[in-house]
N, CA, C, O and CB atoms as a CASP TS submission, in Angstrom:
PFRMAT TS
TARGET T0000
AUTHOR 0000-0000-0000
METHOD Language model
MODEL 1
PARENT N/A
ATOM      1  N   UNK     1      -4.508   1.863  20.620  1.00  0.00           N
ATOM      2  CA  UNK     1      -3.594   2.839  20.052  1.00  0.00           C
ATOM      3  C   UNK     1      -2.542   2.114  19.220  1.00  0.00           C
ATOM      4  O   UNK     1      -1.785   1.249  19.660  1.00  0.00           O
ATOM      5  CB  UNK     1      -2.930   3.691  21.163  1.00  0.00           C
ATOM      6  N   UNK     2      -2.582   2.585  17.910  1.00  0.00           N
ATOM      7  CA  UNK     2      -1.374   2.127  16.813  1.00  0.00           C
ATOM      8  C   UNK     2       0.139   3.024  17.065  1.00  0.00           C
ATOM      9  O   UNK     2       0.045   4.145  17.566  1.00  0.00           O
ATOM     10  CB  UNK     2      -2.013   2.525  15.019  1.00  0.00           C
ATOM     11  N   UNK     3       1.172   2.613  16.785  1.00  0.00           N
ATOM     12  CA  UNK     3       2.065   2.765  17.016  1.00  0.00           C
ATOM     13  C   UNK     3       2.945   2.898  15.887  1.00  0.00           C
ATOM     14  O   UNK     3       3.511   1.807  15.823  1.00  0.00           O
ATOM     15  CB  UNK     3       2.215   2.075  17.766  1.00  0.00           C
ATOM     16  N   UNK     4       3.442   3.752  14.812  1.00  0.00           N
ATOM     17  CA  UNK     4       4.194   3.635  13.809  1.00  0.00           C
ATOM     18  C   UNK     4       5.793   4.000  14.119  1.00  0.00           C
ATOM     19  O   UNK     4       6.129   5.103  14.551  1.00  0.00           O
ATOM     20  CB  UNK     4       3.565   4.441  12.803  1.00  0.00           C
ATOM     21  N   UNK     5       6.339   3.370  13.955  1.00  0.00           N
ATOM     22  CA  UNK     5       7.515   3.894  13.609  1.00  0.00           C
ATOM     23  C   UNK     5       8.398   4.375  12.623  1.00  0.00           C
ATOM     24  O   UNK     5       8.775   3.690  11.672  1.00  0.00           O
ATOM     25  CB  UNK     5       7.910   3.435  13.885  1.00  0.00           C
ATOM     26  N   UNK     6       8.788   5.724  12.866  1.00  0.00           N
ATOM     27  CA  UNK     6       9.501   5.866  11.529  1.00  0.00           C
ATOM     28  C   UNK     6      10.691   5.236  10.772  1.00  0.00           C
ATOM     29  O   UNK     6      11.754   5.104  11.379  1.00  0.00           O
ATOM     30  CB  UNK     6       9.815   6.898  11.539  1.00  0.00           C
ATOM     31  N   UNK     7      10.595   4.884   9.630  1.00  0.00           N
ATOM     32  CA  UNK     7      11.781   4.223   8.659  1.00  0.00           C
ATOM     33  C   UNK     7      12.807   5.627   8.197  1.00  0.00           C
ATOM     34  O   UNK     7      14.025   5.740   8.061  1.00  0.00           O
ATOM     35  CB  UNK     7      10.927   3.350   6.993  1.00  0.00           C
ATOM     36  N   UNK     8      11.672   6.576   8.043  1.00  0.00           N
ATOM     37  CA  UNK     8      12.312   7.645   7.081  1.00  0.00           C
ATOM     38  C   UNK     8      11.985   8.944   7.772  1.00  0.00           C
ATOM     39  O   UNK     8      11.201   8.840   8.715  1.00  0.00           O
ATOM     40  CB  UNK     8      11.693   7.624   5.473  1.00  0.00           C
ATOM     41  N   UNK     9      12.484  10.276   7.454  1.00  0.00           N
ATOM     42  CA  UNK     9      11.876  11.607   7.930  1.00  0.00           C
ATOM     43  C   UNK     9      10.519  11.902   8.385  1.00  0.00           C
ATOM     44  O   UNK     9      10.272  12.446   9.462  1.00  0.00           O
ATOM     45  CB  UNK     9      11.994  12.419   7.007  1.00  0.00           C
ATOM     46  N   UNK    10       9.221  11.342   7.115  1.00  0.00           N
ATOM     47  CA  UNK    10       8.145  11.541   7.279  1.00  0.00           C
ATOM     48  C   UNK    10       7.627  10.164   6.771  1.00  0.00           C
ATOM     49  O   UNK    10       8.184   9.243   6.173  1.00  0.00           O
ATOM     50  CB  UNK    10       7.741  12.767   6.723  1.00  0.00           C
ATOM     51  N   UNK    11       6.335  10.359   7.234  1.00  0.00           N
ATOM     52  CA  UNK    11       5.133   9.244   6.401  1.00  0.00           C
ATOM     53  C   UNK    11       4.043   9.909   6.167  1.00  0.00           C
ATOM     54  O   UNK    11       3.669  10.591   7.121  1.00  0.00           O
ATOM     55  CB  UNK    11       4.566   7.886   7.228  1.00  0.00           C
ATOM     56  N   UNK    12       3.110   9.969   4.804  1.00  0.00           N
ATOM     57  CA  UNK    12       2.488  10.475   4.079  1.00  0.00           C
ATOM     58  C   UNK    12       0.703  10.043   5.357  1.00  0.00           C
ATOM     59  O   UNK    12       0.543   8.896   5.775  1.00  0.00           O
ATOM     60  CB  UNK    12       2.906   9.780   2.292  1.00  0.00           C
ATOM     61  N   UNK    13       0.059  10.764   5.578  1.00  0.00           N
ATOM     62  CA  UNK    13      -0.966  10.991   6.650  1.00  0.00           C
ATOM     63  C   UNK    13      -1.933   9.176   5.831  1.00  0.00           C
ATOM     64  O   UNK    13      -2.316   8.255   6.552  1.00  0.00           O
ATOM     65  CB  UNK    13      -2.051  13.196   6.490  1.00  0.00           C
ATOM     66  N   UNK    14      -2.070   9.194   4.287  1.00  0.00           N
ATOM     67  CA  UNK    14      -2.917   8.290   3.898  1.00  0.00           C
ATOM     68  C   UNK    14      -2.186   7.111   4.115  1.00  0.00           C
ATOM     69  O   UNK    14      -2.797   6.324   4.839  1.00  0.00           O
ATOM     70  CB  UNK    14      -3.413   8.472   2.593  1.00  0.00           C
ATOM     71  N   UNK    15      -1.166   6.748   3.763  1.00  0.00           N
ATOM     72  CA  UNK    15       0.376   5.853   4.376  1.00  0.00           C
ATOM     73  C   UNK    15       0.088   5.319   5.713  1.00  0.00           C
ATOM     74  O   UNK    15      -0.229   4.210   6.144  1.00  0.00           O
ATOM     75  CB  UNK    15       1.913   6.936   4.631  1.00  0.00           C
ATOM     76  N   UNK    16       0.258   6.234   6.119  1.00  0.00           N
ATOM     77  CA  UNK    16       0.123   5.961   8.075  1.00  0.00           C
ATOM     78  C   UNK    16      -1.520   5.461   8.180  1.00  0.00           C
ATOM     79  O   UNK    16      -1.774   4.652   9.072  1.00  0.00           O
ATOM     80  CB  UNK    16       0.382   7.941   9.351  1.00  0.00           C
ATOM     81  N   UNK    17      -2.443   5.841   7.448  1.00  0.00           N
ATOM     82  CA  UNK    17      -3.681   5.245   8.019  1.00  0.00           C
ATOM     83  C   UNK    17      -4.146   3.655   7.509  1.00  0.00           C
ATOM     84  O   UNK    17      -5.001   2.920   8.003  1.00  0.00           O
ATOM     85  CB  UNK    17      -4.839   6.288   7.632  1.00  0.00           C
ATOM     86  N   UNK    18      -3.224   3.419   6.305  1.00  0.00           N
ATOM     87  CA  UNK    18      -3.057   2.435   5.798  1.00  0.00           C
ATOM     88  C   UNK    18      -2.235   1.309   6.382  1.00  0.00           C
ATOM     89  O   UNK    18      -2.426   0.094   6.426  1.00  0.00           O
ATOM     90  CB  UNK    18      -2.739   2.785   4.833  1.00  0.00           C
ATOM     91  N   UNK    19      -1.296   2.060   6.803  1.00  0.00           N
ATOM     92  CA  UNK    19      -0.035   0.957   7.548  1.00  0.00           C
ATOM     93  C   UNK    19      -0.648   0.406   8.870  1.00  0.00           C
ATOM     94  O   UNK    19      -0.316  -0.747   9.143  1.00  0.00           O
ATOM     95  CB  UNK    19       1.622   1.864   8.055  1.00  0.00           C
ATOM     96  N   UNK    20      -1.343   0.931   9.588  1.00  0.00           N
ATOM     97  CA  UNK    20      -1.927   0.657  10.803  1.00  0.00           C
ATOM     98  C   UNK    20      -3.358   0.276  10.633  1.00  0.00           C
ATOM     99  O   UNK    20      -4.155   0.399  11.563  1.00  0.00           O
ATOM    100  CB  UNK    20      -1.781   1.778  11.683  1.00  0.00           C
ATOM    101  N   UNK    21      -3.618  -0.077   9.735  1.00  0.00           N
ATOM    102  CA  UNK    21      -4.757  -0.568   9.402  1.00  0.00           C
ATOM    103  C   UNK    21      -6.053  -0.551   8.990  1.00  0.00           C
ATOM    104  O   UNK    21      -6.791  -1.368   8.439  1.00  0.00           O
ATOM    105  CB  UNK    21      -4.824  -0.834   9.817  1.00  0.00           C
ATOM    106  N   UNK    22      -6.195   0.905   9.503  1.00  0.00           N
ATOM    107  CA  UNK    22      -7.789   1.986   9.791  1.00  0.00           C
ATOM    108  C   UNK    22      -8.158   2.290   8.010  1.00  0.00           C
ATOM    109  O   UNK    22      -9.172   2.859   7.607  1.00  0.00           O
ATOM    110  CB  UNK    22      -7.322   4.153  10.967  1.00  0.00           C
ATOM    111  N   UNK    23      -7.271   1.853   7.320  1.00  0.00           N
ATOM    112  CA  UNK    23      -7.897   1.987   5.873  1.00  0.00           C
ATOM    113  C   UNK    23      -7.245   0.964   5.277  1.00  0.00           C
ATOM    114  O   UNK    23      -6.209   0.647   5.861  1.00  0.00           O
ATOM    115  CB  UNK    23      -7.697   3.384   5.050  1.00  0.00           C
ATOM    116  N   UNK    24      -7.624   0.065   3.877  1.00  0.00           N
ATOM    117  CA  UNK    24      -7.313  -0.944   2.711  1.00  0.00           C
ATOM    118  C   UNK    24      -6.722  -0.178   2.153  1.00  0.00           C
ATOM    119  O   UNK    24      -5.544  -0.460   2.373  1.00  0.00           O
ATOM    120  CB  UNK    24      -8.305  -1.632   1.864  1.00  0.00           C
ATOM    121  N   UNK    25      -6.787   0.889   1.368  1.00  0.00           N
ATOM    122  CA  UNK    25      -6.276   1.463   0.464  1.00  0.00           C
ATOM    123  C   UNK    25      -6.425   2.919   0.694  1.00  0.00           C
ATOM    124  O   UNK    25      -7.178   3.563   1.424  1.00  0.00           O
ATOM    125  CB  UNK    25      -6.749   0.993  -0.657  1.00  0.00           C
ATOM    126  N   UNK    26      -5.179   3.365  -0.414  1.00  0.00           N
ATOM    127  CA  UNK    26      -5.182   4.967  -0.979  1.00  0.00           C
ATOM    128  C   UNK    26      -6.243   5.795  -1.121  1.00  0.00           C
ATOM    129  O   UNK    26      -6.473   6.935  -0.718  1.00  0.00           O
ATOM    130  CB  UNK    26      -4.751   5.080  -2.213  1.00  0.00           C
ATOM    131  N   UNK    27      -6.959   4.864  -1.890  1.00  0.00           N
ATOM    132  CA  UNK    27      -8.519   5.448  -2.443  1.00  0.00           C
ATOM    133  C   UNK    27      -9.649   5.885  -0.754  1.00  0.00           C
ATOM    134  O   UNK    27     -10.193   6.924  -0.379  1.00  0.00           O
ATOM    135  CB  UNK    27      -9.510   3.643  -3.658  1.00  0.00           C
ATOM    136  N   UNK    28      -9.575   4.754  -0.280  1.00  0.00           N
ATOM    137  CA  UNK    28     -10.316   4.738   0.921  1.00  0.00           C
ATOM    138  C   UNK    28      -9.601   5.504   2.078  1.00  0.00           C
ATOM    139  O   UNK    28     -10.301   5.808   3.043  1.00  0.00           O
ATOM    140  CB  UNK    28     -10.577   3.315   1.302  1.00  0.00           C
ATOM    141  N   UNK    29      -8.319   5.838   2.084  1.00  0.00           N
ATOM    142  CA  UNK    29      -7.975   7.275   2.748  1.00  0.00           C
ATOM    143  C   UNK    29      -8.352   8.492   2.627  1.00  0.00           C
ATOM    144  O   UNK    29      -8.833   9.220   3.496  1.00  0.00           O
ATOM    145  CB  UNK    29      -7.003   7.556   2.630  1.00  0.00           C
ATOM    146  N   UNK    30      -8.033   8.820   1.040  1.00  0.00           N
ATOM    147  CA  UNK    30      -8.388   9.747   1.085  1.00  0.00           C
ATOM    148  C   UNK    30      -9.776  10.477   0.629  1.00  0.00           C
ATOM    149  O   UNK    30     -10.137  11.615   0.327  1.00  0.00           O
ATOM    150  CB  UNK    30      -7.574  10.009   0.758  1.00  0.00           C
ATOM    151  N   UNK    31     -10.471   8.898   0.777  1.00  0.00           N
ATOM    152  CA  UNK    31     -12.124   9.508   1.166  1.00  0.00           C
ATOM    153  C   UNK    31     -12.379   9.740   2.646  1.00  0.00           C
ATOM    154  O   UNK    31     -12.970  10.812   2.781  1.00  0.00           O
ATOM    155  CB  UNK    31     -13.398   8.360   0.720  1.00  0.00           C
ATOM    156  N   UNK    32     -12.203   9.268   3.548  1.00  0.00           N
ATOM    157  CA  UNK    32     -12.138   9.651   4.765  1.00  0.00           C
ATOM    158  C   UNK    32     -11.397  10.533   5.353  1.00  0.00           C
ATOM    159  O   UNK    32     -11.580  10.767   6.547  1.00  0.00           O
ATOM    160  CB  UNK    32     -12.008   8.888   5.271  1.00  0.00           C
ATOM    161  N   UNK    33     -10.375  11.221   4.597  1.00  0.00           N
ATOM    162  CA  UNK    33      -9.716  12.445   4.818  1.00  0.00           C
ATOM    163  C   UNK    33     -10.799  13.696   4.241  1.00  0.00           C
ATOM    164  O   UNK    33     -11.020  14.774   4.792  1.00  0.00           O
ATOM    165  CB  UNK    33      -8.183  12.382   4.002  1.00  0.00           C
ATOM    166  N   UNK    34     -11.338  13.216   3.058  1.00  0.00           N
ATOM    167  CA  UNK    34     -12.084  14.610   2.247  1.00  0.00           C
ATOM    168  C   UNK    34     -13.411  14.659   3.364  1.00  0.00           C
ATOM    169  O   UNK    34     -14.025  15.627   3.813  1.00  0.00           O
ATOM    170  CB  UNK    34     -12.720  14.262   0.125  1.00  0.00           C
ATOM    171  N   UNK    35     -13.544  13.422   3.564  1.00  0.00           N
ATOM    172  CA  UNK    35     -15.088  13.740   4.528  1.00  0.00           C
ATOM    173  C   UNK    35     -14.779  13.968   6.056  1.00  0.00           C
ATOM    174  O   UNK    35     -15.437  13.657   7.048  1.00  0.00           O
ATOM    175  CB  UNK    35     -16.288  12.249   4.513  1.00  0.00           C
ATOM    176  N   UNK    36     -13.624  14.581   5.935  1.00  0.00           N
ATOM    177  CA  UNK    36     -13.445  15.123   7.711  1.00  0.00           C
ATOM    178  C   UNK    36     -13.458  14.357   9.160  1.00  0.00           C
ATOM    179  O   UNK    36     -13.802  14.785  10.261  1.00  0.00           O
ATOM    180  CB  UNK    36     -14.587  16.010   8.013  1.00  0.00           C
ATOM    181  N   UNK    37     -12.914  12.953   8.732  1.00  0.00           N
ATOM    182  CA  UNK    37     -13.065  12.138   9.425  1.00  0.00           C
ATOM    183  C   UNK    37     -11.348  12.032  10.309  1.00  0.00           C
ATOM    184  O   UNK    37     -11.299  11.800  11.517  1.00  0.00           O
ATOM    185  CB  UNK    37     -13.703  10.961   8.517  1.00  0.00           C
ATOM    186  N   UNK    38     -10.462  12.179   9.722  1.00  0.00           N
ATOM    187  CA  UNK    38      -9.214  12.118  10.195  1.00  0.00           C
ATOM    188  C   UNK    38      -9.123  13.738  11.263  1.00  0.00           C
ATOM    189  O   UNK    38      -9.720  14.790  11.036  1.00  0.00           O
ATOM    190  CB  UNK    38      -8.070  11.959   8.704  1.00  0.00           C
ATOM    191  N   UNK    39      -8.077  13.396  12.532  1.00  0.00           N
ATOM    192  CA  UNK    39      -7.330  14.477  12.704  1.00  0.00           C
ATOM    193  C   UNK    39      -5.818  14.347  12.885  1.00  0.00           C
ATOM    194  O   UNK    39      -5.432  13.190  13.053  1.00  0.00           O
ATOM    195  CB  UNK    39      -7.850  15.089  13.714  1.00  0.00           C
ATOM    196  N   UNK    40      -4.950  15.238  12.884  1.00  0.00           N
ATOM    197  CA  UNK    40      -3.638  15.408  12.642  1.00  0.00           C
ATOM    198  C   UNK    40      -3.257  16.315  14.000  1.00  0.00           C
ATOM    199  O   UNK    40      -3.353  17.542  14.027  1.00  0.00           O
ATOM    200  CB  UNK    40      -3.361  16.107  11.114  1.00  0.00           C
ATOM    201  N   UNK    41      -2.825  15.521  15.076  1.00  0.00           N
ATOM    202  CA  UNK    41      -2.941  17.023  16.312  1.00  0.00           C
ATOM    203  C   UNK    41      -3.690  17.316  16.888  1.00  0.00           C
ATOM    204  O   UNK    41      -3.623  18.265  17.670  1.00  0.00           O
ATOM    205  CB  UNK    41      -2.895  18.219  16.067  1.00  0.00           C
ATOM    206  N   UNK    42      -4.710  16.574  16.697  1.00  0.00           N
ATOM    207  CA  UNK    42      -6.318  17.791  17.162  1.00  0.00           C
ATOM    208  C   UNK    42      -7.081  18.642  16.206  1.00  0.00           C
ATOM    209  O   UNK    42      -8.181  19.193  16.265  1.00  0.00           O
ATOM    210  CB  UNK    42      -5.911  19.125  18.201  1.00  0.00           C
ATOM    211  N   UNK    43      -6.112  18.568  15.277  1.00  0.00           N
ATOM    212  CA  UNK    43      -6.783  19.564  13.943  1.00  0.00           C
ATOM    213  C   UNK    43      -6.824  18.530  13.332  1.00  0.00           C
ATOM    214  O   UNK    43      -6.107  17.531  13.298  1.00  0.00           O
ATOM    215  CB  UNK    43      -5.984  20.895  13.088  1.00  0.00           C
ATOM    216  N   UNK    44      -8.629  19.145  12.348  1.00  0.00           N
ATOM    217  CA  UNK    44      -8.893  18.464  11.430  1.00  0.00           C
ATOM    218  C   UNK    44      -8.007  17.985  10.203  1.00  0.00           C
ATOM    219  O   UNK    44      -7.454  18.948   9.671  1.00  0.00           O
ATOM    220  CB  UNK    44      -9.754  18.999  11.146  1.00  0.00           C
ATOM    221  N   UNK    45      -7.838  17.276   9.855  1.00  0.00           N
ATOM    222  CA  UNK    45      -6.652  16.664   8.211  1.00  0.00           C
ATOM    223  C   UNK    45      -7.309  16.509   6.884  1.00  0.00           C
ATOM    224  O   UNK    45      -8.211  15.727   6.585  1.00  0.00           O
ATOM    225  CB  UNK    45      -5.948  14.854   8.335  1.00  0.00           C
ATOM    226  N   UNK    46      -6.518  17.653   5.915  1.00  0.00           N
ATOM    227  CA  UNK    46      -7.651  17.824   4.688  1.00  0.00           C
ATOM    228  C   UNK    46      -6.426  17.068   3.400  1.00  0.00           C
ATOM    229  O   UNK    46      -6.649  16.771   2.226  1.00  0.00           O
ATOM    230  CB  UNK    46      -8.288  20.056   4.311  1.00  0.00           C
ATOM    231  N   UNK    47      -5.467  16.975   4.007  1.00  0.00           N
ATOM    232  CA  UNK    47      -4.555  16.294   2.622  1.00  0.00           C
ATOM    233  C   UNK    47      -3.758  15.182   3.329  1.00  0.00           C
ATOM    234  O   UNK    47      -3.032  14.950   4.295  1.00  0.00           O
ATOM    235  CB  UNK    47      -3.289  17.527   1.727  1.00  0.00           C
ATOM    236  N   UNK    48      -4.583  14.421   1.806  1.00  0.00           N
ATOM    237  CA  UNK    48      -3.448  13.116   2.162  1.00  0.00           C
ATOM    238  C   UNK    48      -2.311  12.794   2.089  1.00  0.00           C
ATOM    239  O   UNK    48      -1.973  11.612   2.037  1.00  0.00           O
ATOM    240  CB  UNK    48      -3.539  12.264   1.752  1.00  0.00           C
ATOM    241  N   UNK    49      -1.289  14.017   2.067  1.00  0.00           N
ATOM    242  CA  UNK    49      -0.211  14.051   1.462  1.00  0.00           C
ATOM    243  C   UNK    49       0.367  14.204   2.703  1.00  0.00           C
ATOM    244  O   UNK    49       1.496  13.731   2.832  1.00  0.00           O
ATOM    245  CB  UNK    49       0.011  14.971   0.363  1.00  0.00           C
ATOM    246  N   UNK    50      -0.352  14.979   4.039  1.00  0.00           N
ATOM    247  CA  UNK    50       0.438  15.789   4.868  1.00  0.00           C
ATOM    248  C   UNK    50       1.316  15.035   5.471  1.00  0.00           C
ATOM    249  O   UNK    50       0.727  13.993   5.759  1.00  0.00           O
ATOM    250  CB  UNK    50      -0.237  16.508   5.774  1.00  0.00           C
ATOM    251  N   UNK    51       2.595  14.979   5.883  1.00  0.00           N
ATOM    252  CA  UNK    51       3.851  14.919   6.196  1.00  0.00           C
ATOM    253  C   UNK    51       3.782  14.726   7.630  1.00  0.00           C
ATOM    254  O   UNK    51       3.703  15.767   8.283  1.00  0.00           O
ATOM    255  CB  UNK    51       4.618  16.051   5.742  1.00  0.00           C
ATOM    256  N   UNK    52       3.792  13.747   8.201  1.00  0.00           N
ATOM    257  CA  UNK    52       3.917  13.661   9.426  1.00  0.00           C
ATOM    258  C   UNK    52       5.188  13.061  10.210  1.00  0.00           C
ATOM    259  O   UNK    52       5.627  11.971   9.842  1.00  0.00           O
ATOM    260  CB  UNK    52       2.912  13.086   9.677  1.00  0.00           C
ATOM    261  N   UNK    53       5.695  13.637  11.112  1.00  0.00           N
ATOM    262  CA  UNK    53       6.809  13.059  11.755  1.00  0.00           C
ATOM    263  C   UNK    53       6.426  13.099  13.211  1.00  0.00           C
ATOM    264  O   UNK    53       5.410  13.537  13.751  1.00  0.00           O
ATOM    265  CB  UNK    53       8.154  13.799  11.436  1.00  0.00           C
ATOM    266  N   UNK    54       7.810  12.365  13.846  1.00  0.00           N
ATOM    267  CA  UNK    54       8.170  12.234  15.099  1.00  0.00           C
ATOM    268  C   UNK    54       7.159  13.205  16.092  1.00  0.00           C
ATOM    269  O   UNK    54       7.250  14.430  16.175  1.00  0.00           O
ATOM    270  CB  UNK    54       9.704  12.581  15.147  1.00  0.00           C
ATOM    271  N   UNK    55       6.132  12.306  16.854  1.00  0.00           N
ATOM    272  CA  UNK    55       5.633  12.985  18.102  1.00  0.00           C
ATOM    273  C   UNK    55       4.578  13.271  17.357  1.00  0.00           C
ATOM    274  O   UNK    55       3.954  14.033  18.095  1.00  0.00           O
ATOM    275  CB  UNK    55       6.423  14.200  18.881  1.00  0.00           C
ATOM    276  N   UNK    56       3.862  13.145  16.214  1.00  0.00           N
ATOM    277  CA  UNK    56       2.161  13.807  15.700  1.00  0.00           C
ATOM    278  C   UNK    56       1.344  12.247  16.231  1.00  0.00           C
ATOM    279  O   UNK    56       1.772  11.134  16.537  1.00  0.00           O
ATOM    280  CB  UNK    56       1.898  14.256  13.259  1.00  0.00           C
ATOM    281  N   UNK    57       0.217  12.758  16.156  1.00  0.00           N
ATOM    282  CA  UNK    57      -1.163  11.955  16.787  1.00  0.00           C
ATOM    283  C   UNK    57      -1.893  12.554  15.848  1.00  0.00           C
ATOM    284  O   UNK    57      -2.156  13.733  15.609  1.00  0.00           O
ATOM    285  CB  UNK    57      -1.771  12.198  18.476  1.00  0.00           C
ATOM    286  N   UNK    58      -2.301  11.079  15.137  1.00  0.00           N
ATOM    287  CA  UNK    58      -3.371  11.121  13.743  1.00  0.00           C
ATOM    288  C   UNK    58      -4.721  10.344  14.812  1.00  0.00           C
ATOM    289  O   UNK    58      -4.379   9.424  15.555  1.00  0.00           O
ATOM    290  CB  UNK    58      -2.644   9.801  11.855  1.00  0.00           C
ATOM    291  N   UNK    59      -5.941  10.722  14.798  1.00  0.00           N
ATOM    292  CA  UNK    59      -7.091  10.527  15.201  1.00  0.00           C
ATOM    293  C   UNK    59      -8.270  10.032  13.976  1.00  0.00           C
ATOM    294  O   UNK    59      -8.840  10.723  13.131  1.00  0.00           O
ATOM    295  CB  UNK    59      -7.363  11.782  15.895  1.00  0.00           C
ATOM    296  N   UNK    60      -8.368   8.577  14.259  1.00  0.00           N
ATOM    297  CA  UNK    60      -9.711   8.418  12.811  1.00  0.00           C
ATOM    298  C   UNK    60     -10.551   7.735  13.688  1.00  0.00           C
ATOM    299  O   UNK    60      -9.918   7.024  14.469  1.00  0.00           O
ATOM    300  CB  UNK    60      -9.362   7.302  11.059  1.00  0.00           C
ATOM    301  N   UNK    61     -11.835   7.706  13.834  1.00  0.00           N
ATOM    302  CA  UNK    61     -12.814   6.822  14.101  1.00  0.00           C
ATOM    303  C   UNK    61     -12.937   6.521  15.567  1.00  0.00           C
ATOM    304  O   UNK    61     -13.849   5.721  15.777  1.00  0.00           O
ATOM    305  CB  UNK    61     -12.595   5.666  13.351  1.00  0.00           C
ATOM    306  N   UNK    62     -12.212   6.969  16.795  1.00  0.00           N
ATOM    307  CA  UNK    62     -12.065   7.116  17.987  1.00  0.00           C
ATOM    308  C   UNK    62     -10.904   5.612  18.147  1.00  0.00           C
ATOM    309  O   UNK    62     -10.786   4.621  18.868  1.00  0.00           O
ATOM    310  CB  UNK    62     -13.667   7.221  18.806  1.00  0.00           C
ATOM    311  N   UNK    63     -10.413   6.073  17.293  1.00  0.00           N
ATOM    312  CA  UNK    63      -8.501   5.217  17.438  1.00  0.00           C
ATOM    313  C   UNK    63      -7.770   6.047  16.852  1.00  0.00           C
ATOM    314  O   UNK    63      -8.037   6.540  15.756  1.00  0.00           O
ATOM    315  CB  UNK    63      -8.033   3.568  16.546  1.00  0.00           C
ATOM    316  N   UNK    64      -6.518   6.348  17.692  1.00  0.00           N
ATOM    317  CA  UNK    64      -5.155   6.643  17.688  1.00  0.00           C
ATOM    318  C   UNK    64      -3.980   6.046  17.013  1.00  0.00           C
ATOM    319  O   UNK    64      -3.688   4.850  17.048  1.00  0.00           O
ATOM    320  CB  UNK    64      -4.898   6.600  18.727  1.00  0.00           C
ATOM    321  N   UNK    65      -3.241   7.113  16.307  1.00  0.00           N
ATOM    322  CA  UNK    65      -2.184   6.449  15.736  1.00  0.00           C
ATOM    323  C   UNK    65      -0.998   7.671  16.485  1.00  0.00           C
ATOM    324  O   UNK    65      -1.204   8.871  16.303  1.00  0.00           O
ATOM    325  CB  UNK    65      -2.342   6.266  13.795  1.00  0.00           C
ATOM    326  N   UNK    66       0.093   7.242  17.230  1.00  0.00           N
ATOM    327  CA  UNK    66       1.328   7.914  17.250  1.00  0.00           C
ATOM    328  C   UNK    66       2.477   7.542  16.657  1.00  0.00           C
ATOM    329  O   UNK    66       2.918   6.398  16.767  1.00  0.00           O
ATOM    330  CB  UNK    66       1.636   8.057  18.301  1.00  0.00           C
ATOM    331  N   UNK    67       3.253   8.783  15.754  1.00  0.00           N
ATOM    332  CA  UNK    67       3.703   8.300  15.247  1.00  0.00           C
ATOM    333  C   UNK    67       5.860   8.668  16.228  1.00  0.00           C
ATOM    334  O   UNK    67       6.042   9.294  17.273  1.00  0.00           O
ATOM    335  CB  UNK    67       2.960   8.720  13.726  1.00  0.00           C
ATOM    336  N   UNK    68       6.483   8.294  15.735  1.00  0.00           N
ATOM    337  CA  UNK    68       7.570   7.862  16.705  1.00  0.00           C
ATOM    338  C   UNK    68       8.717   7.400  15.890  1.00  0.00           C
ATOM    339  O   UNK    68       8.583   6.483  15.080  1.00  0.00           O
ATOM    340  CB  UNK    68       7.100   6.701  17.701  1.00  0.00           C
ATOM    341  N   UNK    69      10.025   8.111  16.115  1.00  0.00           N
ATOM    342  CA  UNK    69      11.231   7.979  15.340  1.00  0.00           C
ATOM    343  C   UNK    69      11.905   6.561  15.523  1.00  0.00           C
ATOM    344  O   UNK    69      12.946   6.291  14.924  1.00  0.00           O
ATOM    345  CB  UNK    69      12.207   9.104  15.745  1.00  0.00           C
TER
END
């Protein structure tokens, strides 16, 4: 389980999968976001834009990211 902490209000869902490692790049987020591979909550994650704060659980590939103020 990855562990982010927040700097700022939010971190961008492709950001967070990048910062913790589970993706190289932008590009390679948000191909694994379009192909339904991420979740946000338990729910599936269709934009890489989505806004995540304090207390969400992003799910890719059977690893965890929480994210934490």
């Amino acid at each position: 389980m990855e562990v982010i902490k927040l700097k700022t209000e939010y971190i961008k869902l492709g950001q967070a999968l990048k910062a913790a490692g589970f993706v190289e790049s932008g590009v390679d987020a948000k191909h694994v976001i379009e192909e339904g591979k991420v979740t946000v909550n338990g729910q599936t994650a269709t934009q890489r834009g989505k806004k995540l704060t304090d207390g969400d659980q992003v799910g890719f590939m059977g690893k965890t990211i929480n994210i934490t103020k």
